[in-house]
Backbone as a chain_set.jsonl record, in Angstrom:
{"seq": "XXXXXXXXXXXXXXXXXXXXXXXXXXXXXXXXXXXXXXXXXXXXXXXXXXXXXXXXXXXXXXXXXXXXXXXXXXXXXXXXXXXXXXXXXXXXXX", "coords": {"N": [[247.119, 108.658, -88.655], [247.186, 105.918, -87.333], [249.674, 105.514, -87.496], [250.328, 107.261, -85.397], [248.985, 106.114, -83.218], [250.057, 104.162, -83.01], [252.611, 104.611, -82.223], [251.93, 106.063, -79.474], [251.31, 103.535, -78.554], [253.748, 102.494, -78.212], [255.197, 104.319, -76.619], [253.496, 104.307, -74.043], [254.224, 101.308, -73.49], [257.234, 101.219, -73.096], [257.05, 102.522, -70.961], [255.777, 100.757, -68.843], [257.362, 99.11, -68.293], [259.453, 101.011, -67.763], [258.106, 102.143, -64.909], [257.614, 99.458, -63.771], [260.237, 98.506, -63.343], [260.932, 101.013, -61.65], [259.199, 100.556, -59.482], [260.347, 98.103, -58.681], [263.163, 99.123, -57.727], [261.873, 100.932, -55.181], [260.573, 99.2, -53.823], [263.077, 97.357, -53.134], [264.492, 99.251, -51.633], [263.108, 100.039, -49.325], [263.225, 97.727, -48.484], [265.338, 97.715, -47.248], [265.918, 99.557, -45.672], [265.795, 102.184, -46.2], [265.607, 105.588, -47.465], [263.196, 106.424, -49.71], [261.677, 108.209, -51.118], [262.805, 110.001, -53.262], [262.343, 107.839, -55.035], [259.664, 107.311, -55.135], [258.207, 109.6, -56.097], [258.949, 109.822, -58.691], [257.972, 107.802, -59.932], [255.176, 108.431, -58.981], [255.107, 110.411, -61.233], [255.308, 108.998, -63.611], [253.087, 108.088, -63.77], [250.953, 109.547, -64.315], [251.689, 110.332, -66.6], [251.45, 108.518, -67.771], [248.605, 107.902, -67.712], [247.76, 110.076, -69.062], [248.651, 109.368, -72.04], [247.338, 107.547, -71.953], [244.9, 108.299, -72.182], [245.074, 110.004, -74.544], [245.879, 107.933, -76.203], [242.624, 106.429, -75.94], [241.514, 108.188, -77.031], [242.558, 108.555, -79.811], [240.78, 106.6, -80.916], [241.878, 103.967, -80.108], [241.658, 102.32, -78.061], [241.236, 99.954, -75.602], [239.555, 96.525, -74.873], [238.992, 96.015, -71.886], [238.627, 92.325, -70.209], [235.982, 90.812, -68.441], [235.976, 88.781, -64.974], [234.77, 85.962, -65.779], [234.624, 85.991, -69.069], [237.284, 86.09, -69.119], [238.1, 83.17, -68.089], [236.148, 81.83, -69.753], [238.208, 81.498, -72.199], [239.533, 79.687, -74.1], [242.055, 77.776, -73.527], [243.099, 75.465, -74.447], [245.067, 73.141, -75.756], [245.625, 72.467, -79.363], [245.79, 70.225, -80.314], [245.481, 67.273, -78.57], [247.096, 64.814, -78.874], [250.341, 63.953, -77.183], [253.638, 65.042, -78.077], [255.461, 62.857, -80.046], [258.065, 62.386, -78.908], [257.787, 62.73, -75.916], [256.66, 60.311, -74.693], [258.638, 58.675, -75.049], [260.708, 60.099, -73.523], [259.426, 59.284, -70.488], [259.868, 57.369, -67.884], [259.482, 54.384, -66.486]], "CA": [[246.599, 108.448, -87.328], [247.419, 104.995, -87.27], [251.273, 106.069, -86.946], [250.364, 108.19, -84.024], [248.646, 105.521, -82.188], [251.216, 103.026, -82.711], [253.868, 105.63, -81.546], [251.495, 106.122, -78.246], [251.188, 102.436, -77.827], [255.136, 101.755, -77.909], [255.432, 104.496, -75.219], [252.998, 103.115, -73.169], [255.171, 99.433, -72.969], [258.119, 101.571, -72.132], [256.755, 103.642, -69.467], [254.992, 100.445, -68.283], [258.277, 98.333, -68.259], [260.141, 101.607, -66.608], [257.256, 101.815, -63.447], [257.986, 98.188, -63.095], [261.79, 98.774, -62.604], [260.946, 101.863, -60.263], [258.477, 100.119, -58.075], [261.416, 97.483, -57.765], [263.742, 99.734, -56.959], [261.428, 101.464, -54.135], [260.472, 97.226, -52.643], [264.41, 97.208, -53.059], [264.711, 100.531, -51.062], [261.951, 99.867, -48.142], [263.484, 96.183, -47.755], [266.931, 97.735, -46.581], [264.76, 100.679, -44.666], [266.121, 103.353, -47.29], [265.012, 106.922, -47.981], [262.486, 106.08, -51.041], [260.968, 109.165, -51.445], [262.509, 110.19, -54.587], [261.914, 107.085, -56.622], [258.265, 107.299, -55.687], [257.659, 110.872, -56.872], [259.407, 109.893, -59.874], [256.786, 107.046, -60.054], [253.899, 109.089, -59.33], [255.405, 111.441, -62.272], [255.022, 108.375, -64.858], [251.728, 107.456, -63.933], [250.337, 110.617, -64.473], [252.18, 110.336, -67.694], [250.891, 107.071, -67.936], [247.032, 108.665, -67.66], [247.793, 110.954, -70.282], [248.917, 108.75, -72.782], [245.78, 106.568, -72.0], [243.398, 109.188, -72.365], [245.175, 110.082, -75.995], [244.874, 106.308, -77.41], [241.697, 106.459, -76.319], [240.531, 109.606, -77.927], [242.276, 108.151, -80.946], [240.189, 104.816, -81.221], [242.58, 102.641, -79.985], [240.552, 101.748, -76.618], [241.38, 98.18, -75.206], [238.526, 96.572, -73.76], [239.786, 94.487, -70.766], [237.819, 90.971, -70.469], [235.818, 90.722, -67.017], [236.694, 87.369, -64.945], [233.911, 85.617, -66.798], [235.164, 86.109, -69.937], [238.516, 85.003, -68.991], [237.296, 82.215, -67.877], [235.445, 80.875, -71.088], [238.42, 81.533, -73.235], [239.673, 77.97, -74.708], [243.213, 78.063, -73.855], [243.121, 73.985, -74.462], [245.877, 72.324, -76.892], [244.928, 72.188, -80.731], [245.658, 68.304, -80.296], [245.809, 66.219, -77.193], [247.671, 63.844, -78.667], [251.487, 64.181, -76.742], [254.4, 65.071, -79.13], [256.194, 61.87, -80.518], [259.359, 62.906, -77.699], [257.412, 63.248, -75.261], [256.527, 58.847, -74.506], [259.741, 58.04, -74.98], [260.903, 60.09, -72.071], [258.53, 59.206, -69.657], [260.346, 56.17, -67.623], [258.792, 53.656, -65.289]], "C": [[247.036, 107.084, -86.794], [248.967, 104.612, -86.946], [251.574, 105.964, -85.615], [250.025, 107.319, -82.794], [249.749, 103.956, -81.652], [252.412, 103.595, -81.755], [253.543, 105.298, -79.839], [251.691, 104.572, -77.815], [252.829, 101.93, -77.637], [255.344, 102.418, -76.572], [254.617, 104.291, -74.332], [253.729, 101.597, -72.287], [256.365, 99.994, -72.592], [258.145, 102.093, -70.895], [256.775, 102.289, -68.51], [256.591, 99.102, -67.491], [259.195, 99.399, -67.043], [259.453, 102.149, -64.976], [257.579, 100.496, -63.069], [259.46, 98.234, -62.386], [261.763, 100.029, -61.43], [260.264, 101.68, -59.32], [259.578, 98.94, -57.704], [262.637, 98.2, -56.536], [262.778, 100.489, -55.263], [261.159, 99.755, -52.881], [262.194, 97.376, -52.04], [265.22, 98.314, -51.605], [264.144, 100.444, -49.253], [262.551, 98.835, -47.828], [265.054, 96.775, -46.626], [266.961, 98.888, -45.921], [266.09, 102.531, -45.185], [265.577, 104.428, -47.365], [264.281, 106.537, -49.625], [261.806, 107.03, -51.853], [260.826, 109.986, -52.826], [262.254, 109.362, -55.916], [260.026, 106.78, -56.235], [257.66, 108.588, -55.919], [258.0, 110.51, -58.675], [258.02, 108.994, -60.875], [255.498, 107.34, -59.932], [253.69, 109.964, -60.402], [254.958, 110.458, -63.384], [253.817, 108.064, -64.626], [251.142, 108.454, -64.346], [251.073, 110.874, -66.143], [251.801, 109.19, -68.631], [249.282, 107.375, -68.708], [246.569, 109.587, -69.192], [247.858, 110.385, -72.155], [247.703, 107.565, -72.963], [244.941, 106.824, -72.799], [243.978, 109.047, -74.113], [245.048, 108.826, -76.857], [243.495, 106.228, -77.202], [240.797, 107.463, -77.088], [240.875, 109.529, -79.841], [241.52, 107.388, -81.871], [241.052, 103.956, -80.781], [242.215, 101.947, -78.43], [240.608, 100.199, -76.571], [240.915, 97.696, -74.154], [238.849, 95.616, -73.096], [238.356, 93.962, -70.178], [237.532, 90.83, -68.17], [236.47, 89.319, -66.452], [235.807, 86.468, -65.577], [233.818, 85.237, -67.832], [236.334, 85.703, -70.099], [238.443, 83.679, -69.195], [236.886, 81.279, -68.912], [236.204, 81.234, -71.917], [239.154, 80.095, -73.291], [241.224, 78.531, -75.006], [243.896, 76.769, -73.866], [244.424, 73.925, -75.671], [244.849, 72.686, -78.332], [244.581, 70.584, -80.874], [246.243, 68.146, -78.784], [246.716, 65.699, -77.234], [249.105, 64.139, -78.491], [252.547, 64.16, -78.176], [254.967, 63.493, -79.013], [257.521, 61.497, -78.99], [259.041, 62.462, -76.673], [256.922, 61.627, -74.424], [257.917, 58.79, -74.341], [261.032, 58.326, -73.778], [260.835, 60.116, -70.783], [259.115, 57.356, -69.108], [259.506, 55.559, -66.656], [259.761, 52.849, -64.446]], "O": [[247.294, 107.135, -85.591], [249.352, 103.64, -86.297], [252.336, 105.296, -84.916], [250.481, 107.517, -81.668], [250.002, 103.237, -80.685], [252.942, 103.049, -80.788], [254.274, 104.672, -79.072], [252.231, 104.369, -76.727], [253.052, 100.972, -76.897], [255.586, 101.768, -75.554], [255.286, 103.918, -73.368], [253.731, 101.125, -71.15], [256.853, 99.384, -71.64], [259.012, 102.105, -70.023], [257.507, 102.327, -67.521], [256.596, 98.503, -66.415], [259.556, 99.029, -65.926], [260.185, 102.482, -64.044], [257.862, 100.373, -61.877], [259.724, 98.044, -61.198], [262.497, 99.979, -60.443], [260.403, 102.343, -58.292], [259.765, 98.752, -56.502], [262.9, 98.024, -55.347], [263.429, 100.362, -54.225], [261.462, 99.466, -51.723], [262.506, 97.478, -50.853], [266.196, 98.072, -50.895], [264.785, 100.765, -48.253], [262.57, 98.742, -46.6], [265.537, 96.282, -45.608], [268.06, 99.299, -45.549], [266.751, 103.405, -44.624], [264.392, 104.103, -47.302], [265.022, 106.414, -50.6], [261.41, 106.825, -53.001], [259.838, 110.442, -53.403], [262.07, 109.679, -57.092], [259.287, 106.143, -56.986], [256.429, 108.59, -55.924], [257.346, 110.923, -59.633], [257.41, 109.295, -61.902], [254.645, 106.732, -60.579], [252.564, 110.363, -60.7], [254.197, 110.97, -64.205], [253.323, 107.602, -65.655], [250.417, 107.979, -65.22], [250.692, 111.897, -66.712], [251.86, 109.058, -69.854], [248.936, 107.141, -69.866], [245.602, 109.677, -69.948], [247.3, 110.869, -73.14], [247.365, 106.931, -73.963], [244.367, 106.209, -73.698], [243.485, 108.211, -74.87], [244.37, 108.672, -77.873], [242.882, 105.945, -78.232], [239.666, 107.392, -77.569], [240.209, 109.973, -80.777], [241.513, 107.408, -83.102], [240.841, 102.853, -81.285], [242.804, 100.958, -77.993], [240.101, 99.418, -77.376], [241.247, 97.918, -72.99], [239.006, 94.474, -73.527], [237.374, 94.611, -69.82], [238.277, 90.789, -67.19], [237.298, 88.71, -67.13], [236.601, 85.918, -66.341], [233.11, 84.251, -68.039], [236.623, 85.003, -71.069], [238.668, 83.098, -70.257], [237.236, 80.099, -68.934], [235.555, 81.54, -72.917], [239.233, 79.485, -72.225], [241.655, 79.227, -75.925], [245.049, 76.691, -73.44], [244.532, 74.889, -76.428], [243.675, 73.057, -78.322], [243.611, 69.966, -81.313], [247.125, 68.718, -78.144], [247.475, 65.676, -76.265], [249.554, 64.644, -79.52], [252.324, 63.435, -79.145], [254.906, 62.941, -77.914], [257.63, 60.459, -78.337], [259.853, 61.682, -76.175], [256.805, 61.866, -73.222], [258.289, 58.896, -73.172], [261.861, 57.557, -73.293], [261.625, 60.633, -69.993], [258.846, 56.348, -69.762], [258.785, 56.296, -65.983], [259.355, 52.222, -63.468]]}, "num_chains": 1, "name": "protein.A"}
C-alpha cells in the first residue's frame, strides 16, 4: 500500500507541474488574443484527474492536512544561529 501511495503521490507532482505549463500556455494564448479553447478543456480534463487521484490518496491514508493562516504564522522559520557566516563581514564595505 505504501508503493501505491507513493506511485499516486509522484503522479500528482506531474499532473500538478503539467496544469502549470497548460495554464501558461492558455495566459500565453489570451495575451496574443488566441483561440484557447482547446488547452483549457485539456486543463479541465487534468483536474478532474487531479480530483481523482486526491480522493484515492486520501482513501489510502495519505491525507495532507493543509496548515490554516494561523498556523503558518507560528511556524519558526528563524535561523538556527544569528550569528552571520565568517564571509559574510568581510564583504560588507563602508
Amino acid at each position: 500500500m505504501n508503493n501505491k501511495l507513493g506511485e499516486i503521490r509522484r503522479k500528482i507532482r506531474f499532473l500538478r507541474s503539467d496544469m502549470l505549463s497548460a495554464e501558461a500556455t492558455i495566459r500565453h494564448q489570451v495575451n496574443r488574443g488566441e483561440d484557447c479553447a482547446e488547452a483549457s478543456l485539456q486543463l479541465m480534463a487534468m483536474r478532474v484527474v487531479m480530483l481523482r487521484l486526491i480522493a484515492e490518496r486520501n482513501r489510502l491514508g495519505g491525507e495532507e492536512r493543509l496548515l490554516d493562516v494561523d498556523e503558518r504564522l507560528k511556524l519558526d522559520y528563524r535561523a538556527v544561529s544569528r550569528k552571520p557566516p565568517k564571509g559574510a563581514l568581510g564583504r560588507r564595505e563602508r
